[in-house]
N, CA, C and O of each residue as an XYZ file, in Angstrom:
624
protein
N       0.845     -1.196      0.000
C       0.000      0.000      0.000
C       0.885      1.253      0.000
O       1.834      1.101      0.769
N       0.879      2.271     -0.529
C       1.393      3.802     -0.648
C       0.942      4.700      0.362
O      -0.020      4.804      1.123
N       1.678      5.128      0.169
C       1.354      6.327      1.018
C       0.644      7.413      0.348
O       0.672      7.260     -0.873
N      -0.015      8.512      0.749
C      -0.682      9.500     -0.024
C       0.635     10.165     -0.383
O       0.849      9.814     -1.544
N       1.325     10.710     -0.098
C       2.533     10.999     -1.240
C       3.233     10.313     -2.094
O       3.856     10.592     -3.118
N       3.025      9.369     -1.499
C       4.083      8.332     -2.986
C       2.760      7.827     -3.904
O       2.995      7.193     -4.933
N       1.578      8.073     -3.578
C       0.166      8.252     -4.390
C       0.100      8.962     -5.598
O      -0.049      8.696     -6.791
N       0.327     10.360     -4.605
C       0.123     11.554     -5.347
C       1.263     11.839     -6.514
O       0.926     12.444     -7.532
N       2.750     11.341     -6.315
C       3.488     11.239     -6.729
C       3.452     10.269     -8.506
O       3.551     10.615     -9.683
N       3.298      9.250     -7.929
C       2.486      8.550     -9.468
C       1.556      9.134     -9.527
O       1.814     10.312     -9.777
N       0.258      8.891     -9.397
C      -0.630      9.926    -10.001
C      -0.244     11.274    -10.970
O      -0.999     11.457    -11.925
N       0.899     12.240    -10.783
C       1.316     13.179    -11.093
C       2.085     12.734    -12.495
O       2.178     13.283    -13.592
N       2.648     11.352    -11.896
C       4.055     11.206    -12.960
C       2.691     10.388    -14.623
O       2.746     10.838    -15.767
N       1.963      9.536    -14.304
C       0.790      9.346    -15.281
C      -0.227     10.200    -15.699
O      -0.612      9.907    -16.830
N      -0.816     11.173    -15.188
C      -1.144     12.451    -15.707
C       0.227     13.078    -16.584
O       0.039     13.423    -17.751
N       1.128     13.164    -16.186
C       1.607     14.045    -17.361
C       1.915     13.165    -18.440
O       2.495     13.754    -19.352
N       1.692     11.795    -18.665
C       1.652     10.979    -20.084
C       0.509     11.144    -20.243
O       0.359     10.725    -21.391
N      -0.608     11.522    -19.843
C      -1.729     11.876    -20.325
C      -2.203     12.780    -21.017
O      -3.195     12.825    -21.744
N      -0.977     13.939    -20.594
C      -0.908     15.669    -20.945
C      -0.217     15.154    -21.996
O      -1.088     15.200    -22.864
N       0.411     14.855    -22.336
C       1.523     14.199    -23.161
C       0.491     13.793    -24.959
O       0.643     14.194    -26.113
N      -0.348     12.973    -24.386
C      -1.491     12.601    -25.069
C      -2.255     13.899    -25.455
O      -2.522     14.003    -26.652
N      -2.527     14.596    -24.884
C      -3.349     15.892    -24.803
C      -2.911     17.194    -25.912
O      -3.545     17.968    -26.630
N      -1.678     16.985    -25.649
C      -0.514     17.632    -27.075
C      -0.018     17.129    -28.062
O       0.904     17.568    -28.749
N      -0.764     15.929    -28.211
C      -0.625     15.157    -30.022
C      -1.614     15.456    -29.980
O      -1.737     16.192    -30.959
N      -3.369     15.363    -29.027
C      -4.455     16.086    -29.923
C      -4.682     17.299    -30.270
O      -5.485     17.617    -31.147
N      -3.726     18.378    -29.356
C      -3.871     19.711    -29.636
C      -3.098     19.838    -30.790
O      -3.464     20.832    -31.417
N      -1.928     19.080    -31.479
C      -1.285     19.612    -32.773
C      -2.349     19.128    -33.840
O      -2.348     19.612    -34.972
N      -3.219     18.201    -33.465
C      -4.153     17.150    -34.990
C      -5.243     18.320    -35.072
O      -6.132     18.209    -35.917
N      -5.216     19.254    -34.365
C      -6.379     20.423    -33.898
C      -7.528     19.314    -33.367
O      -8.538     19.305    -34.072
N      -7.531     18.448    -32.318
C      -8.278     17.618    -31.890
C      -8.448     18.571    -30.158
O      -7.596     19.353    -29.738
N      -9.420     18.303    -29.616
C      -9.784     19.128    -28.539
C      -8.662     18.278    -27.648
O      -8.628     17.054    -27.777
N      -7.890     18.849    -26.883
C      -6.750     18.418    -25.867
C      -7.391     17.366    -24.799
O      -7.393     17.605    -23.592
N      -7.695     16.701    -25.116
C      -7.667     15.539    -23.991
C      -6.864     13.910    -24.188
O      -7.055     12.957    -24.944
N      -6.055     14.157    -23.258
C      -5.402     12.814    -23.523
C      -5.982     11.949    -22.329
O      -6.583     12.421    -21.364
N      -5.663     10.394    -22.579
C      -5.605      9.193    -22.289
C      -4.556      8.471    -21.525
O      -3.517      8.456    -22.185
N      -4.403      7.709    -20.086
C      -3.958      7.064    -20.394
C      -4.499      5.883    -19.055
O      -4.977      6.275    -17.991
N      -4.296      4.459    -19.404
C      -4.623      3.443    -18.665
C      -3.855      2.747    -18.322
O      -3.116      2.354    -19.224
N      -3.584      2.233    -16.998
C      -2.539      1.633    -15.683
C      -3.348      0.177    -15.250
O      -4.366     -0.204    -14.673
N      -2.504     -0.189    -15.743
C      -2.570     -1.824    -14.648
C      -1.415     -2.196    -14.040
O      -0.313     -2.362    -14.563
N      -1.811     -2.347    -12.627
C      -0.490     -3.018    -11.836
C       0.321     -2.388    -11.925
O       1.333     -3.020    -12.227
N       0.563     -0.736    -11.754
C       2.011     -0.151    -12.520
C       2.389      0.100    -13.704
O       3.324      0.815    -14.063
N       1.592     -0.545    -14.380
C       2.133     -0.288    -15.932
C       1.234      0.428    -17.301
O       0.038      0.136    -17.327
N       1.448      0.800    -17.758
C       0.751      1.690    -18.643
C       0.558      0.711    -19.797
O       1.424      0.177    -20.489
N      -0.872      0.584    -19.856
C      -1.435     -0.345    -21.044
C      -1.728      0.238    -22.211
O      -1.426     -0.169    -23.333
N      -2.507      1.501    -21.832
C      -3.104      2.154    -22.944
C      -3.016      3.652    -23.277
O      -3.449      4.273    -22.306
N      -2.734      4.253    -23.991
C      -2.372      5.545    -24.156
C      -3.350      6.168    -25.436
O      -3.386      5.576    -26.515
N      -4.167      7.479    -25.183
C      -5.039      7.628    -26.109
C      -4.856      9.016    -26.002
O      -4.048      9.547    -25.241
N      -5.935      9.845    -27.099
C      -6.092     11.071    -27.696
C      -7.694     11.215    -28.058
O      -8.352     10.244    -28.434
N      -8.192     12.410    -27.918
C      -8.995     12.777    -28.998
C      -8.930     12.237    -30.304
O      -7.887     12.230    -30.958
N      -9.862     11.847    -30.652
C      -9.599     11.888    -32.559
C     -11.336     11.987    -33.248
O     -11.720     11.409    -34.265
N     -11.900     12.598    -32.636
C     -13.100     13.176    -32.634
C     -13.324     13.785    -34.391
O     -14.035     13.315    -35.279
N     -12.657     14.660    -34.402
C     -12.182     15.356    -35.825
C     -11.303     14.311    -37.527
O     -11.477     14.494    -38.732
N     -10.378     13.248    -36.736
C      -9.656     13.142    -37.402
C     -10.823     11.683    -37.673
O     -11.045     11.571    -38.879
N     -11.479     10.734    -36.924
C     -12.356     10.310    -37.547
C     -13.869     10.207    -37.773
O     -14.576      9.206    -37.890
N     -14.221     11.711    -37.808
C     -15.366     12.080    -37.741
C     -16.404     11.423    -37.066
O     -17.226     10.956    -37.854
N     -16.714     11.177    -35.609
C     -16.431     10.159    -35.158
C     -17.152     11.243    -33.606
O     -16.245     11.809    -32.997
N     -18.439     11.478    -33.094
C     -18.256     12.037    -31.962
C     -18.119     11.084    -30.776
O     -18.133     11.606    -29.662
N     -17.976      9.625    -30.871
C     -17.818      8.602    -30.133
C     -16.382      8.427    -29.698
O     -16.077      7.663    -28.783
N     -15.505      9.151    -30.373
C     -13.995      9.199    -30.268
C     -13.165      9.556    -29.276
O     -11.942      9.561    -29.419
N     -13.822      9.915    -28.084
C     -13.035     10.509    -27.146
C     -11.780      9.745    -26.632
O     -11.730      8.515    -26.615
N     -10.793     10.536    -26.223
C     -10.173      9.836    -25.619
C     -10.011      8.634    -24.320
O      -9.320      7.617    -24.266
N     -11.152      9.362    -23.143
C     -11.507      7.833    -22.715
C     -11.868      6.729    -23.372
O     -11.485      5.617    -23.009
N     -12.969      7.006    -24.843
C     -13.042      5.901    -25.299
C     -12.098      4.490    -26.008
O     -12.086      3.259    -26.004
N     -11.507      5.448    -26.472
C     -10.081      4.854    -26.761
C      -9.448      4.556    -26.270
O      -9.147      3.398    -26.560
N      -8.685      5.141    -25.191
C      -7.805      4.176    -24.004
C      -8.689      2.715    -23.251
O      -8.194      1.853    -22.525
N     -10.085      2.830    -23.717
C     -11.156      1.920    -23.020
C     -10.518      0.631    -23.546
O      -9.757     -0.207    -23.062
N     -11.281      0.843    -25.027
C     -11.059      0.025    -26.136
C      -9.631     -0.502    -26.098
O      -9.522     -1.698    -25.828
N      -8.645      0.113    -26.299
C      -7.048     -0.156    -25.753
C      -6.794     -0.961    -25.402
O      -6.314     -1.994    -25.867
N      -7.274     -0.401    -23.829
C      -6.776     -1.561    -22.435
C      -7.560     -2.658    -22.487
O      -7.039     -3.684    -22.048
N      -8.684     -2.739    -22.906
C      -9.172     -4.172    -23.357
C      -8.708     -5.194    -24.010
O      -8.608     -6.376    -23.679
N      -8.313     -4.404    -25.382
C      -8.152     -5.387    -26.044
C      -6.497     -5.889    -25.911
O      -6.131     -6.652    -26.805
N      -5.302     -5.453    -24.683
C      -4.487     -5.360    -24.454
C      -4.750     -6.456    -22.945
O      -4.061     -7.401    -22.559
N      -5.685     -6.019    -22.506
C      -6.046     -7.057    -21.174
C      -6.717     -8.627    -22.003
O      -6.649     -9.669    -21.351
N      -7.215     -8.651    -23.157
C      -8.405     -9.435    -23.678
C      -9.667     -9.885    -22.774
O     -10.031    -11.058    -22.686
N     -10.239     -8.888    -22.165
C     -11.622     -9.096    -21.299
C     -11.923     -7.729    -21.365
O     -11.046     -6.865    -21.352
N     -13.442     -7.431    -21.453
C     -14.018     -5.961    -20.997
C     -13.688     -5.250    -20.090
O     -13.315     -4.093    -20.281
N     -13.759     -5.788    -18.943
C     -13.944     -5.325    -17.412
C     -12.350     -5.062    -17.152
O     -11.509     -5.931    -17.384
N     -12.060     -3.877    -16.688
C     -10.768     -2.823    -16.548
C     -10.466     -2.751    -14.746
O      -9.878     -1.875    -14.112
N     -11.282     -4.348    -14.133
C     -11.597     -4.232    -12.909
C     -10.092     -4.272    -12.130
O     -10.092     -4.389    -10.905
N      -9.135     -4.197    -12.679
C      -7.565     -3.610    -12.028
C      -6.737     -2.815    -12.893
O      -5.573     -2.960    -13.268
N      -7.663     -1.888    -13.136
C      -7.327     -0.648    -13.747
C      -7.259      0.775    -13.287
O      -8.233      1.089    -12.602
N      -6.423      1.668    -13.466
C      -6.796      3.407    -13.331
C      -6.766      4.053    -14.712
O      -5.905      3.812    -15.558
N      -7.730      4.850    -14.853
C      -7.512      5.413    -16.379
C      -7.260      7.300    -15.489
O      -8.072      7.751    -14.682
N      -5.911      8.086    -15.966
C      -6.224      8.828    -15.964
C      -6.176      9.901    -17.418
O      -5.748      9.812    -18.569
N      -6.903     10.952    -16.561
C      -7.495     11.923    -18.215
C      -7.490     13.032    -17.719
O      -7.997     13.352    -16.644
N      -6.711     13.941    -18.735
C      -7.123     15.122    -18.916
C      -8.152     16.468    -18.227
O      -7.911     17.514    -17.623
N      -9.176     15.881    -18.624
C     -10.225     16.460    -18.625
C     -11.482     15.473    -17.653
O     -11.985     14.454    -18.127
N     -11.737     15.862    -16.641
C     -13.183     14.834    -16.225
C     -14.167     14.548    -17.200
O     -14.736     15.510    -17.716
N     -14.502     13.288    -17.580
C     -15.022     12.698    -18.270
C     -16.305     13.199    -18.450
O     -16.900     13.781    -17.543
N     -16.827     12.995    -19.677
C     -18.100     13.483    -20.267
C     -19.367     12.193    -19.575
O     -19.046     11.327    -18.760
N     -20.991     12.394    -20.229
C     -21.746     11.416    -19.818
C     -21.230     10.097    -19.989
O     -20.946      9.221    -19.172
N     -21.169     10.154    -21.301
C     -21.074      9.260    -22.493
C     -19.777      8.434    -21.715
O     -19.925      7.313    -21.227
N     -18.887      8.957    -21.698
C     -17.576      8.248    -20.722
C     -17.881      7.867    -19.948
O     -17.816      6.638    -19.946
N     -18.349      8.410    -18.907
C     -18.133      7.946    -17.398
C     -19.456      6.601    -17.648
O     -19.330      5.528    -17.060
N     -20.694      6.878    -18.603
C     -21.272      5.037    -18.782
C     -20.458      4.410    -18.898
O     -20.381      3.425    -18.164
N     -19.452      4.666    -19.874
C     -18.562      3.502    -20.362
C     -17.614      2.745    -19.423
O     -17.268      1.566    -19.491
N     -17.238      3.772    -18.449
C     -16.566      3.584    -17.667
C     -17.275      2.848    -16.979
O     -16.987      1.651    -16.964
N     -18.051      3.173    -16.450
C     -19.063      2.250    -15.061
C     -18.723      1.059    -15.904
O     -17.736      0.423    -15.537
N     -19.253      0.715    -16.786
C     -19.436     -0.705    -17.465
C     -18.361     -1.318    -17.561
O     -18.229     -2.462    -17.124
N     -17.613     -0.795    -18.026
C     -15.823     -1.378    -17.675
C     -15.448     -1.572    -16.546
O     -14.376     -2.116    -16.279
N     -16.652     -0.967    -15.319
C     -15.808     -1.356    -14.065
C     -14.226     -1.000    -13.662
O     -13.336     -1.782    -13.329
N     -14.191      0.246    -13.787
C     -12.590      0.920    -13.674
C     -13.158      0.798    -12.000
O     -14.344      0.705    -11.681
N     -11.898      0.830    -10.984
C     -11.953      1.107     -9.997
C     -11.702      2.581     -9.115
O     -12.023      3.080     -8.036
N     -10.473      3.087    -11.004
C     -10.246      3.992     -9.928
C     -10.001      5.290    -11.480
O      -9.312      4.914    -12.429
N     -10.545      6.487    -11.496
C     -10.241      7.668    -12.078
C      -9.858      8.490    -11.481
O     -10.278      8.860    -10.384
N      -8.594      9.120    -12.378
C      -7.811     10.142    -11.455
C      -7.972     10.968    -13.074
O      -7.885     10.415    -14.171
N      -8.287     12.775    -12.735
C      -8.774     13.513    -14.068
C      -7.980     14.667    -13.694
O      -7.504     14.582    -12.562
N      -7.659     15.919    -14.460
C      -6.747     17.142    -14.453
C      -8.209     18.044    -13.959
O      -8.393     18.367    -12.785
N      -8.948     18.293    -14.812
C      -9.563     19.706    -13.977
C     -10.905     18.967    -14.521
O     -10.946     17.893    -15.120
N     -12.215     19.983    -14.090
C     -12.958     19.641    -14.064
C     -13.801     19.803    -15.529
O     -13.086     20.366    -16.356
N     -14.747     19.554    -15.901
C     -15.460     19.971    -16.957
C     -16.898     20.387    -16.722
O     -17.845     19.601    -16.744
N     -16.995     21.900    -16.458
C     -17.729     22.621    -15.467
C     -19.527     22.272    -16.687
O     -20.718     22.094    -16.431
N     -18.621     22.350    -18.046
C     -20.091     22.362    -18.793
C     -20.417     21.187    -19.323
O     -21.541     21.033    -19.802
N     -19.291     19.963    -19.320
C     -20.079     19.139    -19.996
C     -19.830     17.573    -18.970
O     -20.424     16.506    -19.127
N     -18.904     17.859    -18.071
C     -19.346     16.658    -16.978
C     -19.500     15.839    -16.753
O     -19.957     15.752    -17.893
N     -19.681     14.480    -16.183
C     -20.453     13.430    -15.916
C     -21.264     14.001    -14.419
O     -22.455     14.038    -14.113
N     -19.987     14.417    -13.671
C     -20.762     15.095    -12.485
C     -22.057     16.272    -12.264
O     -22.828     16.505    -11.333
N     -21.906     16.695    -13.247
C     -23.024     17.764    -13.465
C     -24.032     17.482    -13.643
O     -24.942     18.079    -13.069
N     -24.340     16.175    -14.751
C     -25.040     15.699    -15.473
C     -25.827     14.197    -15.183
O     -27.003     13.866    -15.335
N     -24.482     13.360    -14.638
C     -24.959     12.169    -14.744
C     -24.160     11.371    -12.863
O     -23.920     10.164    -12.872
N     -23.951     11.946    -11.908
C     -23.374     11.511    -10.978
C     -22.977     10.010    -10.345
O     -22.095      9.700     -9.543
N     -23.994      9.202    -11.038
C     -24.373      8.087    -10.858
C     -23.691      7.333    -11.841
O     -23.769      6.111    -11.714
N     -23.143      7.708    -12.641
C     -23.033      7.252    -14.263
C     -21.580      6.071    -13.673
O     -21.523      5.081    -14.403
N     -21.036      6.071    -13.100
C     -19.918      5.558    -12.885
C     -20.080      4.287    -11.761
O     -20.785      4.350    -10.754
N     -19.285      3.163    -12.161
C     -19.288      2.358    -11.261
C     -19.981      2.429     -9.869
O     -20.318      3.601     -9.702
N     -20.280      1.779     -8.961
C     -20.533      2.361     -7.277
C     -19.672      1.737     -6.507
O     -19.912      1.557     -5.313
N     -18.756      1.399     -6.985
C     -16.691      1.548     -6.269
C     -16.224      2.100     -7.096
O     -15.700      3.116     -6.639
N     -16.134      2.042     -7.831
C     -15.219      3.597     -8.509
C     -14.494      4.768     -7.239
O     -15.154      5.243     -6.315
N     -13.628      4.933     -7.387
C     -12.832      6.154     -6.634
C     -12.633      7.308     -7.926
O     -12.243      7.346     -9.093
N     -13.067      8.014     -7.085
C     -12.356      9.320     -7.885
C     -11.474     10.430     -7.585
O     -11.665     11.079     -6.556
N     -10.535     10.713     -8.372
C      -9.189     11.944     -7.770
C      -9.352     12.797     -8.533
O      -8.955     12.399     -9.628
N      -9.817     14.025     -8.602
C      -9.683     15.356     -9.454
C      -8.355     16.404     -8.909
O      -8.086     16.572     -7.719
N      -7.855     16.840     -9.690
C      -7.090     18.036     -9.463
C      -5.684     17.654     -9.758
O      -4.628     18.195     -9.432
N      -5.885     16.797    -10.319
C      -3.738     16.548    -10.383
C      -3.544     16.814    -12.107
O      -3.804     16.245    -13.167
N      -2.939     18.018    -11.630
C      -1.922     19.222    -12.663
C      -3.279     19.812    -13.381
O      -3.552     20.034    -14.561
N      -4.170     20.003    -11.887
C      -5.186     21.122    -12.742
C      -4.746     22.249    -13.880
O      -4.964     22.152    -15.087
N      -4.106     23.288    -13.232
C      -3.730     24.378    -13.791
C      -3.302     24.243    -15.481
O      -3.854     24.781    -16.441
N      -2.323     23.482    -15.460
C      -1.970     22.821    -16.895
C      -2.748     21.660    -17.623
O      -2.168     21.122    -18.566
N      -3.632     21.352    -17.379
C      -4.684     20.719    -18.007
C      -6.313     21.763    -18.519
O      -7.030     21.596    -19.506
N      -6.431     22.776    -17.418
C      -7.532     23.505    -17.882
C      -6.765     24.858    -19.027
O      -7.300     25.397    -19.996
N      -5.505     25.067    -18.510
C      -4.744     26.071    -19.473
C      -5.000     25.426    -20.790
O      -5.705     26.164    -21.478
N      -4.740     24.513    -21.284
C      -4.427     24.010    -22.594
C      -5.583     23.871    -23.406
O      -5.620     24.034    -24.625
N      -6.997     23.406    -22.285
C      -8.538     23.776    -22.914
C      -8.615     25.100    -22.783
O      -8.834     25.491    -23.929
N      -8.581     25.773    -22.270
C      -8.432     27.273    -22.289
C      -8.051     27.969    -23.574
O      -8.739     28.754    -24.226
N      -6.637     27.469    -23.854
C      -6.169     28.132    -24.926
C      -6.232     27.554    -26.525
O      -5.769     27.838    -27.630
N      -7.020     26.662    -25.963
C      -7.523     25.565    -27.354
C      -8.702     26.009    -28.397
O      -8.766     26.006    -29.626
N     -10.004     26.561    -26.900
C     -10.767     26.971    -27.198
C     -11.088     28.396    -27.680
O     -12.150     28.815    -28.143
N      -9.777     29.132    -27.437
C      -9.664     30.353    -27.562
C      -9.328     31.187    -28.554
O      -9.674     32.296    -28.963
N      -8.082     29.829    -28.996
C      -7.767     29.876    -30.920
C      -8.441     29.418    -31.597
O      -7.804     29.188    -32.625
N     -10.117     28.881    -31.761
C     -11.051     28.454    -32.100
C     -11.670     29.544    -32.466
O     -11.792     29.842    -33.654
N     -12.264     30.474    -31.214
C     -13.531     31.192    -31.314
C     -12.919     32.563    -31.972
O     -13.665     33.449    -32.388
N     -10.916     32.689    -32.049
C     -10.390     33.822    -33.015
C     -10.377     35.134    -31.770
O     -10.275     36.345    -31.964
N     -10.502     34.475    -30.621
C     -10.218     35.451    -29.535
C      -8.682     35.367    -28.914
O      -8.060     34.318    -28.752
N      -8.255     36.565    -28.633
C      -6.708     36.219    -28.504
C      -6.860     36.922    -27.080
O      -7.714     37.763    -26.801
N      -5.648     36.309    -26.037
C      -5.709     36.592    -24.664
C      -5.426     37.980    -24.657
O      -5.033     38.417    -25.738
N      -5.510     38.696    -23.829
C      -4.992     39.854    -23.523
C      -4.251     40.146    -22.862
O      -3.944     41.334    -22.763
C-alpha cells in the first residue's frame, strides 16, 4: 500500500503521459484531452482525442484508451485498472466507464459544462474512486487556450 505521497506522486508522474497525449491532440487540432490506462504499474493504454480526425463524436479519448486496455487485457472489465485523463469525463464516458468497471479515475480539472458530475453523478461504477485536481492548472490552461484559438479570440 502507498502512502498519499508516494500516491500523489504517481498519479502526477501518469497524468503528465496523459498531458503528453493531450498535445498530439492539440497539434491534430483535436480538442486536448489525452488518455492514459494503468494496470499493476504499468501503462497499457495511451489515447487522444480523434473526434475530428475520424469524424467520429464517439472518439473521445476515454473511449479509446477503453477500447485499448481491453483489447491489451483481452476481457471488458478494466476491474484492475486506473484510467487517468485530462479532462473529467463526459456522460457518455463515465457510462462507459461504469461498465468497464474501472476502480479507480484520477482527471486534471474539471469539466464545469459538460461533466459526468453535473449531469450524470451516478453514471460511474458504485466503487469507482475518484481523484480530481492533479496538474489542474496545466490541463484547464491548454482547454483554455484551445478553445480560444477556435472562437479567433486572442488573450490579452
Amino acid at each position: 500500500m502507498m502512502t498519499p505521497e508516494e500516491q500523489q506522486r504517481e498519479d502526477k508522474r501518469f497524468m503528465r503521459m496523459a498531458v503528453a497525449e493531450a498535445q498530439v491532440a492539440l497539434k491534430k487540432g483535436e480538442v486536448p484531452i489525452g488518455a492514459v490506462v494503468v494496470s499493476k504499474g504499468r501503462v497499457i493504454a495511451r489515447a487522444h482525442n480523434l473526434t475530428e480526425t475520424l469524424t467520429d463524436v464517439t472518439a473521445h479519448a476515454e473511449m479509446q484508451a477503453v477500447t485499448m486496455a481491453a483489447n491489451q487485457l483481452g476481457g471488458k472489465y478494466l476491474t484492475e485498472c486506473t484510467l487517468y485523463v485530462t479532462v473529467e469525463p463526459c456522460v457518455m464516458c463515465a457510462g462507459a466507464l461504469g461498465w468497464a468497471q474501472l476502480p479507480r479515475i484520477v482527471y486534471g480539472c474539471r469539466d464545469e459544462k459538460r461533466g459526468y458530475q453535473r449531469f450524470a453523478p451516478q453514471a460511474l461504477h458504485p466503487k469507482t474512486t475518484i481523484t480530481g485536481g492533479i496538474l489542474e492548472e496545466e490541463c484547464r490552461q491548454m482547454m483554455k487556450e484551445f478553445f480560444l484559438s477556435k472562437r479567433g479570440v486572442k488573450e490579452v
